[in-house]
N, C-alpha and C positions, 0 to 999 in steps of 0.2 A: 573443491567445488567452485565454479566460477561462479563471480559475483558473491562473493563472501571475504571477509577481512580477520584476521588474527587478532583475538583482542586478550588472549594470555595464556597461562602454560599450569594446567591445574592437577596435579597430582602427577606430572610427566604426560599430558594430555593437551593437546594444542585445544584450544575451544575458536569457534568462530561464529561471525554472526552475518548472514544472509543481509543484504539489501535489501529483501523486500519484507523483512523483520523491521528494519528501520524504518520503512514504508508504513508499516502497521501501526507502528509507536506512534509516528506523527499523524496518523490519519487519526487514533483513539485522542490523542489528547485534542485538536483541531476540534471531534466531535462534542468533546465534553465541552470544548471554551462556547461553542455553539447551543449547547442546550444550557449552561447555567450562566454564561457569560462572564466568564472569570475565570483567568489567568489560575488562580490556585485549584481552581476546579481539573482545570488540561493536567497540571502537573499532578496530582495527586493519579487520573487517570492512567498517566502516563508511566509514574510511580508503581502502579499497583501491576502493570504489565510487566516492567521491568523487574518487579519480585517475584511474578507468578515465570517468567523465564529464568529467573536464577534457581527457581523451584527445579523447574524440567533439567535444569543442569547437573544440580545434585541426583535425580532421578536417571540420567544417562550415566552420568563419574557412577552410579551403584552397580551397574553393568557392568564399567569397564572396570572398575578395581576387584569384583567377583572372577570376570574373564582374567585378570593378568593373576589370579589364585592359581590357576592353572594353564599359564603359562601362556596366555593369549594378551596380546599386548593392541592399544586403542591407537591408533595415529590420531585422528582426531573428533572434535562432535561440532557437528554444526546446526547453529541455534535458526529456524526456520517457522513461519506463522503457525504452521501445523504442528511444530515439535521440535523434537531434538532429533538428527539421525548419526549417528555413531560408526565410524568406520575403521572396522577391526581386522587384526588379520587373516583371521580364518576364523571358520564358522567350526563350533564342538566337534569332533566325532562320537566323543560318548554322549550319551541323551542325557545319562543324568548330570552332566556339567551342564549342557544346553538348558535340561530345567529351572539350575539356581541360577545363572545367568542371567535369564529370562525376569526369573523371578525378584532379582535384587533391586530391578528397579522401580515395578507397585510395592514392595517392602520399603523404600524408600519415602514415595512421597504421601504411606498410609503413618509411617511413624512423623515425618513434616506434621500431617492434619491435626496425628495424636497431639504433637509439643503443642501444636499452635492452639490446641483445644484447652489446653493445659494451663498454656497461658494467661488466655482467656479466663481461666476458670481461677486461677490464680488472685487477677485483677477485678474480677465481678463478680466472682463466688462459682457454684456449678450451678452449670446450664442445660437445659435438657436440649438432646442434638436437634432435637424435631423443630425448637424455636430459632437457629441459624439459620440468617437470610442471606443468601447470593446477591439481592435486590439493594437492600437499605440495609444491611450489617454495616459493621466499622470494617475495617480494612484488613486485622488480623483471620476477624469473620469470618469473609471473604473467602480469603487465600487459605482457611484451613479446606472450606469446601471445596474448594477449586483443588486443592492438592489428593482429597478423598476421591471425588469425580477422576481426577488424573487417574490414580493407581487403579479405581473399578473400570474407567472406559479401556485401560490398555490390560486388563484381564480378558476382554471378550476376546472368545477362541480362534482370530482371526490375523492374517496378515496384514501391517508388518507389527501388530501389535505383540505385549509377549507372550499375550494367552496363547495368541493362533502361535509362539514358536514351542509353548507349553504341548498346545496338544496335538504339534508334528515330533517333537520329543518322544513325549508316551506313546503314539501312533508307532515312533520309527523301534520301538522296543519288541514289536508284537510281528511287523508286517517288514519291515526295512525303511529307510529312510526316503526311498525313491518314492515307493506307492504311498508312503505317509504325508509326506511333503505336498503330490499331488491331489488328493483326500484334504488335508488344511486351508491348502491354495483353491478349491473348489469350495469348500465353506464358507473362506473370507470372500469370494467371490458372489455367494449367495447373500452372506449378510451386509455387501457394497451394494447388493440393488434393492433389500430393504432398505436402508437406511437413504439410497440417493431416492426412494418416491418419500420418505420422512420428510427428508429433505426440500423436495419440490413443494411440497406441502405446507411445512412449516418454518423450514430453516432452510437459507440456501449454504451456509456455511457446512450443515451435515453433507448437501451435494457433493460437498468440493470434498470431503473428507471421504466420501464415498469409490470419487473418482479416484483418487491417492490410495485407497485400502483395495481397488479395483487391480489395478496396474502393478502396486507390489506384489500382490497375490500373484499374478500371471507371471512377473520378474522371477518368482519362487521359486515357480512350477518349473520354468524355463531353466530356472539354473541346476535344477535337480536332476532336467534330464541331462544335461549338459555334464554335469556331476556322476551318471550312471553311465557313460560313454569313456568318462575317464578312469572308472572303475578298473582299479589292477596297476595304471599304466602309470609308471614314473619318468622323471626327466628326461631320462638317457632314451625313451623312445620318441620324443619329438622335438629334441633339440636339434637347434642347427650345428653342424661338426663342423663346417667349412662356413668358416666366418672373416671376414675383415674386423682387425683391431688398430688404434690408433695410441700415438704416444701424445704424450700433455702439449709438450713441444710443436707438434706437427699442426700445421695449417688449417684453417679452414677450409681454402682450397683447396687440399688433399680431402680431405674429407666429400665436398663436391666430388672431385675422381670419381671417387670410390664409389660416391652415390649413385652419378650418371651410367658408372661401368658393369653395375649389378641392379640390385632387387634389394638389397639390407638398406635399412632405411635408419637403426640406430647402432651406433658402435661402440663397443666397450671401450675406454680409456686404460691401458696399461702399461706402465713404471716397473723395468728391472722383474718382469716376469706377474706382478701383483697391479691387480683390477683396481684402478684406483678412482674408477668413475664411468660415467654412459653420458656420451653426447646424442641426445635426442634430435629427431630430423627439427620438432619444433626449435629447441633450441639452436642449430643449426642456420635454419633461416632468420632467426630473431641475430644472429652472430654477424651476419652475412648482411643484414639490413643495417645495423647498427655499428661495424668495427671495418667489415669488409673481407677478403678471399686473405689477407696477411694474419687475420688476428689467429691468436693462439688459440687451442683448443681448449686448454684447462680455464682459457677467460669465464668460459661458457657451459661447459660441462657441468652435470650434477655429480653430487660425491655419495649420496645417499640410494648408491645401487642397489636392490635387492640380488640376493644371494641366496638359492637351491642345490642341496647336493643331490647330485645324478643320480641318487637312488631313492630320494623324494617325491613322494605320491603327485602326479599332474593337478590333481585336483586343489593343491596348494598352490603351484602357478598360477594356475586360472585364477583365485581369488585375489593372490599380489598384485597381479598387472590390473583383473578387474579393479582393485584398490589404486589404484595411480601408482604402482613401479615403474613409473619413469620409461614406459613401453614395452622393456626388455627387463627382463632376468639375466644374471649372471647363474649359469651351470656349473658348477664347480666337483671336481674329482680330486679330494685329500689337497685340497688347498689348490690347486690348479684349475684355471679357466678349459674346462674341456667342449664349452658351445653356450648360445645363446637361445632365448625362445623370447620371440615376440609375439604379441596380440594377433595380428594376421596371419602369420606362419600358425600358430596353436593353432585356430580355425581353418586352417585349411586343411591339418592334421585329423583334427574333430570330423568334417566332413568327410574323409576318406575315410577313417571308421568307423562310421555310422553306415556308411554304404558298405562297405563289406561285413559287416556285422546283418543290416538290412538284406544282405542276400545268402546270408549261411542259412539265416532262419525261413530264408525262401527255398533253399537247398532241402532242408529238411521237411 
């Protein structure tokens, strides 16, 4: 995600943290030096932010270390004002993996609230929950509530939260995944425009979260149907056969050629027969701006190509490349490069059957 920085590597999980998280930070603490006029007041503010996101982090890692249980692996989670967003490789096909998935991340920050209640109760005896202040508690207080609120607010059954992927789960068990999906997507949608007139009302902060719980929902919908078009169809039906490939050796200036002379916009890098990387058109011009039409291609190349065997469901492409695959997929037959599939090419495959799909059913 642009405008995000790598700040470490947590359990084989790149974590990152948005600029305008760091925006946020220094706006809370700026406000607290303003209302109490003291240096330790910002900091402690500032403090109790940067614990209530290490919360939301352990509540995303609960996700992704449930997901890689069955074999689903997290590229990375990026820390954001509104949350964490987590980008995995592909989304369940079974519902009930999608459920615990789902579910491991309020299980998460509901046991958080537990210890930190515990603690508390530890240090000042038991406490009835009803007298926890959000307002004027101590700090641990605080942050158990905030972490109890966390796991109930991402229980409501709505997108992208993991109630609403709870109850396209159980929906997709009964009806299919597609009419479930859009059924969840239409809920979360309803309960974005309760909460944004809440919002106008009382909070503008529900607005903003409203508008984000709006646009995932429609994102959802959209990829499902997108997802029900792909239905059936593996690599080998919209992969490109006829492709330009490039050696490490070879120029950037070859590369331009290549570029001007066709329509491929990114090229696999191949050594002695084996893919040994994709020089992206981005990467290309940043090669070309920076080194010039001499420099080598392996200068510049990514080595972290994704790789589909040709008898691999489409609907996993889609989610690689939608995931930053580096534009292209490598197609592969028993170890052999046998074609590429990039983001425009998919889509224009997609819309060609969608219309003839749209007109069999106009046939009948």
């Amino acid at each position: 995600m642009k405008w995000s920085w790598k700040i470490a590597d947590v359990a084989g999980v790149e974590v990152r943290v948005h600029l305008t998280l760091l925006v946020l930070l220094l706006w809370i603490g700026l406000a607290y030096w303003q209302v109490a006029g003291e240096i330790g007041a910002a900091v402690s503010g500032m403090a109790f932010i940067v614990a209530l996101f290490a919360c939301i982090l352990l509540h995303e890692l609960g996700h992704a270390l449930v997901a890689r249980r069955f074999g689903i692996e997290t590229r990375s989670i990026v820390l954001l004002p509104i949350g964490g967003i987590a980008s995995i490789e592909k989304s369940p096909d079974d519902p009930q993996q999608e459920i615990l998935i789902a579910l491991a991340g309020p299980a998460v920050s509901f046991a958080l609230a537990a210890a930190l209640w515990l603690a508390l109760a530890a240090v000042n005896g038991i406490a009835d929950a009803r007298d926890l202040s959000l307002d004027q508690g101590s700090f641990l207080e605080r942050l158990a509530i905030v972490n109890f609120l966390l796991g109930a607010f991402n229980l409501l059954p709505a997108f992208p939260m993991d109630g609403g992927r709870v109850f396209r789960a159980v929906l997709s068990q009964r009806i299919g995944p597609y009419r479930a999906t859009r059924i969840a997507a239409a809920v979360a949608q309803a309960a974005a425009f309760v909460l944004a007139l809440l919002g106008l009302r009382y909070n503008l902060f529900l607005f903003i979260i409203a508008i984000f719980i709006w646009f995932a929902a429609a994102s959802e919908a959209q990829f499902a149907g997108i997802r029900s078009v792909l239905s059936g169809a593996v690599a080998r039906n919209a992969m490109i056969a006829r492709f330009e490939a490039l050696a490490p050796d070879a120029s950037l200036g070859e590369a331009v050629a290549l570029t001007l002379a066709g329509s491929q916009k990114h090229f696999p890098v191949v050594r002695d027969g084996q893919v040994v990387g994709v020089l992206r058109h981005g990467d290309l011009l940043q090669g070309l701006h920076d080194h010039g039409k001499l420099c080598r291609v392996d200068r510049v190349m990514h080595t972290d190509l994704r790789r589909i065997d040709i008898d691999e469901g489409l609907d996993h492409a889609l989610e690689a490349i939608g995931h930053g695959a580096d534009g292209m997929i490598a197609v592969m037959d028993h170890g052999r490069l046998a074609g590429i599939i990039d983001i425009d090419h998919l889509y224009e495959w997609l819309r060609i059957r969608k219309a003839l799909e749209e007109h069999e059913k106009a046939a009948w």
